[in-house]
VEXPAVEX-780271 format. One record per atom (N, C-alpha, C, O, CB): residue in one letter; x, y, z. Coordinates in steps of 0.2 Angstrom, whole numbers, padded with zeros to 4 digits, always signed. Glycine has a CB too. Layout:
! residues N
AXYZ ...
//
This chain:
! residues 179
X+0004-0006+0000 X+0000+0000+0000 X+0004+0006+0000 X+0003+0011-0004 X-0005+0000+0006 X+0010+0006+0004 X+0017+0011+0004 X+0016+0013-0002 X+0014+0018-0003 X+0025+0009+0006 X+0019+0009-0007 X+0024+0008-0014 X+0017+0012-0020 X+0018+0015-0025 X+0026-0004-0017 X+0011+0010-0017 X+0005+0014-0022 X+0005+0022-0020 X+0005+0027-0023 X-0004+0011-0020 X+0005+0022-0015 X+0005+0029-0012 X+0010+0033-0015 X+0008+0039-0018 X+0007+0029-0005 X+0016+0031-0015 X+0021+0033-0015 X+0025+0034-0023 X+0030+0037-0025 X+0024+0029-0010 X+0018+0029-0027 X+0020+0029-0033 X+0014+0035-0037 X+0015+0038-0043 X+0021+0020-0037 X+0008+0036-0034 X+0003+0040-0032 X+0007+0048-0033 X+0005+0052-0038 X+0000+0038-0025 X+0011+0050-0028 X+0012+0054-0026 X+0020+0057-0030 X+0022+0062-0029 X+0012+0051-0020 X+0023+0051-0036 X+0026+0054-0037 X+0025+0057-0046 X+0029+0060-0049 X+0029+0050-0035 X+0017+0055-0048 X+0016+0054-0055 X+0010+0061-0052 X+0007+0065-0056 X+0012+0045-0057 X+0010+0062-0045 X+0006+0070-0047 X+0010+0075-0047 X+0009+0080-0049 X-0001+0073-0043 X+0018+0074-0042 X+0024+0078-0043 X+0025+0078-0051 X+0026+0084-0054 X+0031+0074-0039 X+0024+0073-0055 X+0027+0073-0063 X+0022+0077-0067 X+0024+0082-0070 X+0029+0066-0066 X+0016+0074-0067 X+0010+0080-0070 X+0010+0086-0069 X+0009+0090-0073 X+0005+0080-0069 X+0011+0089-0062 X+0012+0096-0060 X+0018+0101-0064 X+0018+0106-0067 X+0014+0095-0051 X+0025+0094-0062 X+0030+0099-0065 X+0028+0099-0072 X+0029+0105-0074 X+0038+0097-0066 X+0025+0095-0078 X+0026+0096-0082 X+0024+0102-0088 X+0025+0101-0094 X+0025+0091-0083 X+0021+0108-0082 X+0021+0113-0086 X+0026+0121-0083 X+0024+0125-0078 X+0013+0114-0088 X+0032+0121-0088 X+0039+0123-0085 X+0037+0131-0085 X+0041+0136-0082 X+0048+0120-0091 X+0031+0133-0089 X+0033+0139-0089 X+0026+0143-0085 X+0020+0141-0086 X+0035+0142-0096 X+0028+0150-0080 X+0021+0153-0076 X+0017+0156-0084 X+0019+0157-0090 X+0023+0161-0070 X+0010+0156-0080 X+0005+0159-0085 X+0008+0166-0088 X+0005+0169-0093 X-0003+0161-0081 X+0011+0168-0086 X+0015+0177-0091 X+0021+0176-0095 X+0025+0180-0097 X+0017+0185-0086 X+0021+0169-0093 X+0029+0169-0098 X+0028+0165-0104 X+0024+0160-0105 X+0037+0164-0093 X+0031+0166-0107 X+0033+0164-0116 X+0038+0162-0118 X+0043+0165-0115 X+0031+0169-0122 X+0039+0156-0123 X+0045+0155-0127 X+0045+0157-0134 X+0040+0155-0138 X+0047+0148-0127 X+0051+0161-0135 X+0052+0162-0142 X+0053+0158-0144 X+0058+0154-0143 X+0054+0166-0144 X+0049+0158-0151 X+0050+0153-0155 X+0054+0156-0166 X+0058+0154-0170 X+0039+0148-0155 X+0051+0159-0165 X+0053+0162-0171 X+0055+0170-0170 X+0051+0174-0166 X+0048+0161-0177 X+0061+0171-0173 X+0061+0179-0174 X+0063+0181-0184 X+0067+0178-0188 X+0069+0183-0168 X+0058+0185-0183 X+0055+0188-0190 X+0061+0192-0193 X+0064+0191-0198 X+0048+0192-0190 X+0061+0198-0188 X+0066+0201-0189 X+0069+0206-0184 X+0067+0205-0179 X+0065+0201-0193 X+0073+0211-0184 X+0078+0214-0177 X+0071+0217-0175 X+0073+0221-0171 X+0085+0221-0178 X+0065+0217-0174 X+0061+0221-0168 X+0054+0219-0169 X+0050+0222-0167 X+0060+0231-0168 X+0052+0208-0174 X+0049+0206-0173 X+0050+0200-0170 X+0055+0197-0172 X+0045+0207-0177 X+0046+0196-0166 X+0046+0190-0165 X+0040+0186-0164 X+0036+0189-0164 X+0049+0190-0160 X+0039+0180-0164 X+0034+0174-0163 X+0035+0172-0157 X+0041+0171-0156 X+0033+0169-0168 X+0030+0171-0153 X+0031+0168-0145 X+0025+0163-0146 X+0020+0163-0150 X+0032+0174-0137 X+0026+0158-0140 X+0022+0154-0138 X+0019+0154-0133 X+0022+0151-0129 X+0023+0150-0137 X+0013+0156-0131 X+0008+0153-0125 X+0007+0147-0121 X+0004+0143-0124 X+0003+0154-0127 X+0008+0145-0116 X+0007+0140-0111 X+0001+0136-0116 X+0001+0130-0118 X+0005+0143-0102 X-0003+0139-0118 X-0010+0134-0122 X-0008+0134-0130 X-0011+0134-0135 X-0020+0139-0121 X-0002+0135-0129 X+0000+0133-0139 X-0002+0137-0144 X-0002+0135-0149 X-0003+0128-0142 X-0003+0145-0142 X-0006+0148-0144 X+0000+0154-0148 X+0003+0158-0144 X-0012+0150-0140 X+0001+0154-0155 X+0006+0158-0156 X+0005+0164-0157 X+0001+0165-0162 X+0010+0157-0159 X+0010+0171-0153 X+0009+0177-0153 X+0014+0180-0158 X+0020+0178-0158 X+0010+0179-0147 X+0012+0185-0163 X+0017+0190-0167 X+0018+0196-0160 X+0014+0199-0157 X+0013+0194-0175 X+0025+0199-0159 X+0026+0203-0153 X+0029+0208-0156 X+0035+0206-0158 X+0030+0200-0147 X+0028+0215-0158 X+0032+0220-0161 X+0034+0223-0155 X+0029+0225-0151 X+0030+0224-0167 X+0041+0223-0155 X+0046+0228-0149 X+0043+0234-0148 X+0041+0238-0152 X+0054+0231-0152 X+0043+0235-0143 X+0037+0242-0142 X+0045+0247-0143 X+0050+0245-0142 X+0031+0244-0131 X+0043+0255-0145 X+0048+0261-0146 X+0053+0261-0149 X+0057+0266-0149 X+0051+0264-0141 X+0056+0255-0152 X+0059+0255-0155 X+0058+0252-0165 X+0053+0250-0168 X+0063+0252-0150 X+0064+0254-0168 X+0064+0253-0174 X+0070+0250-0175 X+0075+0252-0172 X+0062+0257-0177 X+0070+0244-0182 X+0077+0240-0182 X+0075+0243-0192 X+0071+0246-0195 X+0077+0229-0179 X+0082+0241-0194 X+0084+0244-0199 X+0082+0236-0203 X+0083+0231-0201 X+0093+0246-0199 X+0077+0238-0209 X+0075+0235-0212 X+0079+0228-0215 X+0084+0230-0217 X+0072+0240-0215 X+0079+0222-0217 X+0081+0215-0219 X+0086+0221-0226 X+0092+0221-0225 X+0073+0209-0221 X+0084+0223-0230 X+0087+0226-0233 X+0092+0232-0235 X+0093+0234-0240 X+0085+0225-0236 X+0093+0233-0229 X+0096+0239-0224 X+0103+0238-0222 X+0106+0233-0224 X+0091+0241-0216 X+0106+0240-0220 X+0113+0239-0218 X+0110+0237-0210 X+0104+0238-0207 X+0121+0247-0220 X+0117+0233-0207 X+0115+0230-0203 X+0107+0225-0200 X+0106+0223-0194 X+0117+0233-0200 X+0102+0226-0206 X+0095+0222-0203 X+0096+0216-0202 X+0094+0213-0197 X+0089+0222-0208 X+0100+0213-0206 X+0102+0206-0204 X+0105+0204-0199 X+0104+0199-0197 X+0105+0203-0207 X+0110+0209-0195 X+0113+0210-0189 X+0110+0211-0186 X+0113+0208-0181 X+0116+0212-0188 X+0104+0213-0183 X+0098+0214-0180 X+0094+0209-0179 X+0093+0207-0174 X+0094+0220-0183 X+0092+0206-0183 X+0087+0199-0182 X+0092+0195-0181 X+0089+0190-0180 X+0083+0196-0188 X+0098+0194-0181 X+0103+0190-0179 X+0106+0192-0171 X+0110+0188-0168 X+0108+0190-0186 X+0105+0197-0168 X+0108+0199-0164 X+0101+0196-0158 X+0103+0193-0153 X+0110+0207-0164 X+0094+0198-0160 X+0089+0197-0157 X+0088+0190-0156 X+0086+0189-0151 X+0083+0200-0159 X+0088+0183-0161 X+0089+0177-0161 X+0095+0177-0154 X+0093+0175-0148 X+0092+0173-0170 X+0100+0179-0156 X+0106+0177-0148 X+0104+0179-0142 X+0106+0178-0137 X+0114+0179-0148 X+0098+0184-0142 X+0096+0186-0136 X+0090+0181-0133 X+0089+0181-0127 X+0094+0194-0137 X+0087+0179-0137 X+0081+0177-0133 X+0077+0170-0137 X+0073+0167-0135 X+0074+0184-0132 X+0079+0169-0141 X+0077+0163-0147 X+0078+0154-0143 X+0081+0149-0143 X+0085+0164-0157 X+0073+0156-0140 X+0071+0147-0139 X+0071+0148-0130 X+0072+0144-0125 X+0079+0139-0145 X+0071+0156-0128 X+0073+0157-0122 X+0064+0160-0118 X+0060+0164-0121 X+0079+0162-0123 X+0064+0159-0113 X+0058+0161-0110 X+0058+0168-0108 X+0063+0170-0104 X+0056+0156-0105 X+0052+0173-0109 X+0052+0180-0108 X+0044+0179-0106 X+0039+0175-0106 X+0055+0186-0114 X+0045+0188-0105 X+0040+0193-0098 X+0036+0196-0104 X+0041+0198-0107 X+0046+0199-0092 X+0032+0198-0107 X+0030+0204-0110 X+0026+0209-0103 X+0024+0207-0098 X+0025+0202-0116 X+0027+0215-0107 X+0026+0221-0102 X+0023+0226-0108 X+0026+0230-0112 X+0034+0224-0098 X+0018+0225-0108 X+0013+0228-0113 X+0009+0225-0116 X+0010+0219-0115 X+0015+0231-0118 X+0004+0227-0120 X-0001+0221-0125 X-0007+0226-0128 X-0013+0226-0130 X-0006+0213-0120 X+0000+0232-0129 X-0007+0232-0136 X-0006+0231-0141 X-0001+0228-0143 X-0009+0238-0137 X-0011+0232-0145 X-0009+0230-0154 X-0009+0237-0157 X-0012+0242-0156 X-0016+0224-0159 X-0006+0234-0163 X-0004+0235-0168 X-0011+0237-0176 X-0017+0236-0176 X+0000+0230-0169 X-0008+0238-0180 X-0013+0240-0186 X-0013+0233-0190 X-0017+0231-0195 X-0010+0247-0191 X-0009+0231-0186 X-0008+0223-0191 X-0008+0215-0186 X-0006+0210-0186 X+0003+0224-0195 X-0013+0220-0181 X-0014+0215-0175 X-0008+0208-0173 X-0009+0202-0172 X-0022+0211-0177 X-0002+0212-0173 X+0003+0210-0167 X+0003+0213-0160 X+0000+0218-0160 X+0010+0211-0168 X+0006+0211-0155 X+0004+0212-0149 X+0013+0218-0150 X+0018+0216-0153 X+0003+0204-0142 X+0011+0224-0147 X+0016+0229-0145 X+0018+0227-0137 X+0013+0226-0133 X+0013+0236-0147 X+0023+0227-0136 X+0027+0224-0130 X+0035+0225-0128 X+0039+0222-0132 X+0027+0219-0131 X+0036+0228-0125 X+0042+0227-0121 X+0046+0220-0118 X+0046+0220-0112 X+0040+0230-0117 X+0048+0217-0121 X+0051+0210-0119 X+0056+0210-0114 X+0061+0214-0115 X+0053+0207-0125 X+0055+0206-0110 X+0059+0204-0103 X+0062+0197-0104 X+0059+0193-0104 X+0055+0204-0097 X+0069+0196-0104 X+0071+0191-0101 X+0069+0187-0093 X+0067+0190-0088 X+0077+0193-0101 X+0069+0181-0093 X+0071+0179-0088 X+0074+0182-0082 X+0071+0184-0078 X+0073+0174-0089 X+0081+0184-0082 X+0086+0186-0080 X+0083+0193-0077 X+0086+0197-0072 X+0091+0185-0084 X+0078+0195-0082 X+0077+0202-0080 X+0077+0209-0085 X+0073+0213-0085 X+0082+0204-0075 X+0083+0208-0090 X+0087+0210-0094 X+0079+0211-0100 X+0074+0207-0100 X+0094+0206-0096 X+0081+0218-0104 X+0075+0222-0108 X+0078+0221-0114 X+0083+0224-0116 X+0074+0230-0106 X+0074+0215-0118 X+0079+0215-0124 X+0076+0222-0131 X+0080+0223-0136 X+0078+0206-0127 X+0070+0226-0129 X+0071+0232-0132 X+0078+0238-0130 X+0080+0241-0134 X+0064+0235-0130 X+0079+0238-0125 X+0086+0242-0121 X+0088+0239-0125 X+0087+0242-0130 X+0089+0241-0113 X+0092+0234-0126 X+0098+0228-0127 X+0099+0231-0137 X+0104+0233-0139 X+0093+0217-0124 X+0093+0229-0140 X+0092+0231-0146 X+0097+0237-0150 X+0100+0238-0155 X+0086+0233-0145 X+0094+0243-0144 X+0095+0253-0142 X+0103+0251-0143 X+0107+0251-0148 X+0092+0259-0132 X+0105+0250-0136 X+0113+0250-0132 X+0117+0246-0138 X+0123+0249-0139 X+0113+0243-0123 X+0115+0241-0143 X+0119+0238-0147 X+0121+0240-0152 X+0126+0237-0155 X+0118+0234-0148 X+0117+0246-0154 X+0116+0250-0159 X+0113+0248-0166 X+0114+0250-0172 X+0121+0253-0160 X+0109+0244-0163 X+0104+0239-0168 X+0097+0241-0170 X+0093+0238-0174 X+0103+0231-0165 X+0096+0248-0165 X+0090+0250-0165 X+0089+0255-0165 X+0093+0258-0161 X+0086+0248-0161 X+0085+0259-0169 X+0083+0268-0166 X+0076+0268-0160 X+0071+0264-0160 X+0079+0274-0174 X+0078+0272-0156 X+0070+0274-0152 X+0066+0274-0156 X+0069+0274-0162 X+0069+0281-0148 X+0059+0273-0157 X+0055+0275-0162 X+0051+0280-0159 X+0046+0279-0156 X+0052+0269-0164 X+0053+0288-0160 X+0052+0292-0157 X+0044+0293-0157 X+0040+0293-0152 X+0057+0297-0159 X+0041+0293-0163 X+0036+0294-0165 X+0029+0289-0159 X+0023+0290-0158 X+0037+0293-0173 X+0033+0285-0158 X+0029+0280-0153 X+0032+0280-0146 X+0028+0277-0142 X+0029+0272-0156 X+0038+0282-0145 X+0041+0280-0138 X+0044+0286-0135 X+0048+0289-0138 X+0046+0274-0139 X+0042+0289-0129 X+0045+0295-0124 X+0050+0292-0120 X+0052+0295-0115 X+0040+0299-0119 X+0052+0286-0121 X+0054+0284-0115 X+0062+0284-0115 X+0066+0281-0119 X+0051+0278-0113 X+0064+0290-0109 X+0068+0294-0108 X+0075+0289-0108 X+0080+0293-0109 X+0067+0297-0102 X+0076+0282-0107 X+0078+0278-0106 X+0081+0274-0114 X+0086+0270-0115 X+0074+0276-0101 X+0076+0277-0117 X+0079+0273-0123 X+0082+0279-0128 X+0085+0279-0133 X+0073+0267-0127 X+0080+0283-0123 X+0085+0289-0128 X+0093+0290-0126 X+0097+0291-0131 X+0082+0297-0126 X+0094+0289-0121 X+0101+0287-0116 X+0104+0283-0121 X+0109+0285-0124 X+0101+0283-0108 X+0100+0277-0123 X+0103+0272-0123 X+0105+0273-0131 X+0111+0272-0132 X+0099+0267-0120 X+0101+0275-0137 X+0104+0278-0141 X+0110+0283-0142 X+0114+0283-0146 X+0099+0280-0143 X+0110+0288-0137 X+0117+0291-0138 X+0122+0287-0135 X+0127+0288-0138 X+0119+0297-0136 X+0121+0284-0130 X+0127+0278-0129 X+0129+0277-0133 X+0134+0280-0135 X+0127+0271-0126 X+0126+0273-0138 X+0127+0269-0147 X+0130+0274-0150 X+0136+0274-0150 X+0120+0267-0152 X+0127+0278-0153 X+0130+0285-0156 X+0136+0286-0156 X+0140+0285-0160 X+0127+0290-0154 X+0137+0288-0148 X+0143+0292-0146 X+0150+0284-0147 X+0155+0285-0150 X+0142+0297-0136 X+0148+0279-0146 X+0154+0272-0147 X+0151+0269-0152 X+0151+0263-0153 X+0155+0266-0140 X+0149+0273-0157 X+0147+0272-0164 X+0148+0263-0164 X+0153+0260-0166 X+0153+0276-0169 X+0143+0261-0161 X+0141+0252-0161 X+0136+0252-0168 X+0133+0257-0170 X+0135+0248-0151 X+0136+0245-0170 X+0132+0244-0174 X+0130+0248-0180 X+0134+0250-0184 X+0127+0243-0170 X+0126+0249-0178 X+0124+0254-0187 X+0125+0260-0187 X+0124+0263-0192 X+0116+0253-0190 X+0128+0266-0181 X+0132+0271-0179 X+0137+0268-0184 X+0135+0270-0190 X+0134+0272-0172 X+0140+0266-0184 X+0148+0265-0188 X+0146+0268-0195 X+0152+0271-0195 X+0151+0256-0189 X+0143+0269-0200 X+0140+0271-0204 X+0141+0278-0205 X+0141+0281-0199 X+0133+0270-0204 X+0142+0281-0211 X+0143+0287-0208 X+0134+0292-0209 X+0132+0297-0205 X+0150+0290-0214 X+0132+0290-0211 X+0125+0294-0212 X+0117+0288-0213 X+0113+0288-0217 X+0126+0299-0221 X+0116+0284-0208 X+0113+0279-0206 X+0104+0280-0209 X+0101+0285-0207 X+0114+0279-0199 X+0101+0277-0212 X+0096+0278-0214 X+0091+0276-0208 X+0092+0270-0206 X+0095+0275-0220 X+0086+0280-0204 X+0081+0277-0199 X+0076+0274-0205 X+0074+0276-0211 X+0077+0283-0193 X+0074+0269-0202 X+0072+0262-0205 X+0063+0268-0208 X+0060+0266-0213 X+0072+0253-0197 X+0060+0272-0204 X+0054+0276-0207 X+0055+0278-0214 X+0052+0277-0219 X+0051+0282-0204 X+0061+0280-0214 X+0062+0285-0218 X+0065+0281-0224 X+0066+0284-0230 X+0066+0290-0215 X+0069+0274-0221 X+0071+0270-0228 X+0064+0267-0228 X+0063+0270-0234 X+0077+0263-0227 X+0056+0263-0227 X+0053+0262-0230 X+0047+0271-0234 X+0044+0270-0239 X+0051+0257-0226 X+0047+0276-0231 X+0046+0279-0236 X+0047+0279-0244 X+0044+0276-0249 X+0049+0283-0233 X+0052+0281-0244 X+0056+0280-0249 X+0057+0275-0255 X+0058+0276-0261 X+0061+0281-0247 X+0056+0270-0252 X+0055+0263-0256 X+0049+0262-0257 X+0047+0257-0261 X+0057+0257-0254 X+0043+0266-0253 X+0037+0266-0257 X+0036+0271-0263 X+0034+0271-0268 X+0031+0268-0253 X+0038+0275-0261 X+0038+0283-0266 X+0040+0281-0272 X+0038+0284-0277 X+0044+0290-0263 X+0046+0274-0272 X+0049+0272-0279 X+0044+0268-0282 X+0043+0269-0288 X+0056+0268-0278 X+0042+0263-0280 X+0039+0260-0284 X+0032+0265-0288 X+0026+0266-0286 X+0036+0253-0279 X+0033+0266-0291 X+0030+0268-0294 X+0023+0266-0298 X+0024+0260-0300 X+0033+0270-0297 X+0018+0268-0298 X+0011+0264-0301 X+0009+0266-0305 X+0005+0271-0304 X+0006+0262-0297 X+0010+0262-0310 X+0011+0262-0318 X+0003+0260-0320 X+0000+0255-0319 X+0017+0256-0321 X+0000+0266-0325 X-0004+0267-0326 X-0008+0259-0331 X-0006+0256-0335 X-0004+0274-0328 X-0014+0259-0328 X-0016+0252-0332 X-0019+0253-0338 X-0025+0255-0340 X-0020+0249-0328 X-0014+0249-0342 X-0016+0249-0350 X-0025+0249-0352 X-0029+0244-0351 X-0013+0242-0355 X-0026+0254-0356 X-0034+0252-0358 X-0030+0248-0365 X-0025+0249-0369 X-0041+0260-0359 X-0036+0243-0364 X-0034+0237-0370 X-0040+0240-0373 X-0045+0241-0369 X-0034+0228-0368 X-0042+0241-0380 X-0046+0241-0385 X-0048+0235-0387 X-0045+0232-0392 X-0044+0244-0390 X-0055+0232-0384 X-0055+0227-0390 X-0057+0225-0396 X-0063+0227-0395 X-0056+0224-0388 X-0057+0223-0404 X-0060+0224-0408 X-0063+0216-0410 X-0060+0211-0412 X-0055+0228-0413 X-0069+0218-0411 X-0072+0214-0413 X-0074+0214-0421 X-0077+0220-0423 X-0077+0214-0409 X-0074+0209-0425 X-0074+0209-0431 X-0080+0202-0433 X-0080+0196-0433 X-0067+0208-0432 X-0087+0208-0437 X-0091+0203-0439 X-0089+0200-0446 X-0087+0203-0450 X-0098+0206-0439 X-0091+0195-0446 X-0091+0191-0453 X-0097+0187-0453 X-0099+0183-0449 X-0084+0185-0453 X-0099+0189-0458 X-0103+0188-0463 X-0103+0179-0464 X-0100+0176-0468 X-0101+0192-0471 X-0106+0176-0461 X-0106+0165-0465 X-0113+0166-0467 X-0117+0166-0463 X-0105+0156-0458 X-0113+0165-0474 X-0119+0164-0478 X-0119+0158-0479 X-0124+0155-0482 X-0120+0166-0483 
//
């Protein structure tokens, strides 16, 4: 009767552990790119998370790939905190992402010079510091001499594509006479 108890007791110890993460924590599972990521929900539910106040230099930008590659080593397959939840126009959750450890991987982004504040969305005094840190030890995409902010590179690459007016086609129809 011991050995049931005790084997009772050790199979609701193993069901209990078997979910490793608290209800506010997530694992990243995909990063899209330097200021998007995909996380997971305890119920399997996957989240698009855009970095709140900040902005990363577009995939085709100088350093964008250094950016989505710097954010993969910071937190990719690692469990975080979100601290925010609103959305977006494109219904991602806007957030501030937290390590385990504590560490702000939006800060972390700023500090490495992998990110601009995104002023137009963010006051926060802290990520302005954290930009001229970068700046002034010209990190990351400082090193550049004249750095494009990632609004103002996709501006511009809309403005180019240009939209080319659509051909009116005539069509001609031709009767023929079968007697």
């Amino acid at each position: 009767m011991k050995q049931i108890k005790l084997l009772l007791l050790l199979i609701i110890i193993f069901i209990t552990g078997c979910n490793p993460m608290a209800d506010d924590t997530y694992k990243v599972v995909k990063i899209k790119d330097g200021d998007t990521m995909e996380i997971l929900s305890n119920d399997f539910e996957n989240i698009t998370v855009r970095l709140a106040g900040i902005d990363c230099p577009e995939k085709t930008q100088p350093y964008g790939k250094a950016a989505k590659q710097y954010l993969a080593l910071l937190c990719f397959g690692k469990n975080v905190k979100l601290d925010g939840s609103k959305h977006d126009r494109y219904g991602r959750t806007v957030a501030t992402v937290l390590l385990t450890d504590g560490r702000n991987i939006n800060y972390e982004m700023v500090k490495n010079g992998l990110a601009w504040q995104y002023k137009q969305y963010s006051t926060d005094p802290k990520l302005a510091l954290l930009e001229e840190y970068a700046r002034e030890n010209r990190l990351g995409l400082w090193q550049q001499d004249n750095p494009v902010e990632p609004w103002n590179f996709r501006k511009k690459k809309t403005k180019k594509k240009s939209r080319r007016k659509k051909r009116q086609y005539e069509e001609a129809v031709s009767l023929v006479n079968h007697y």
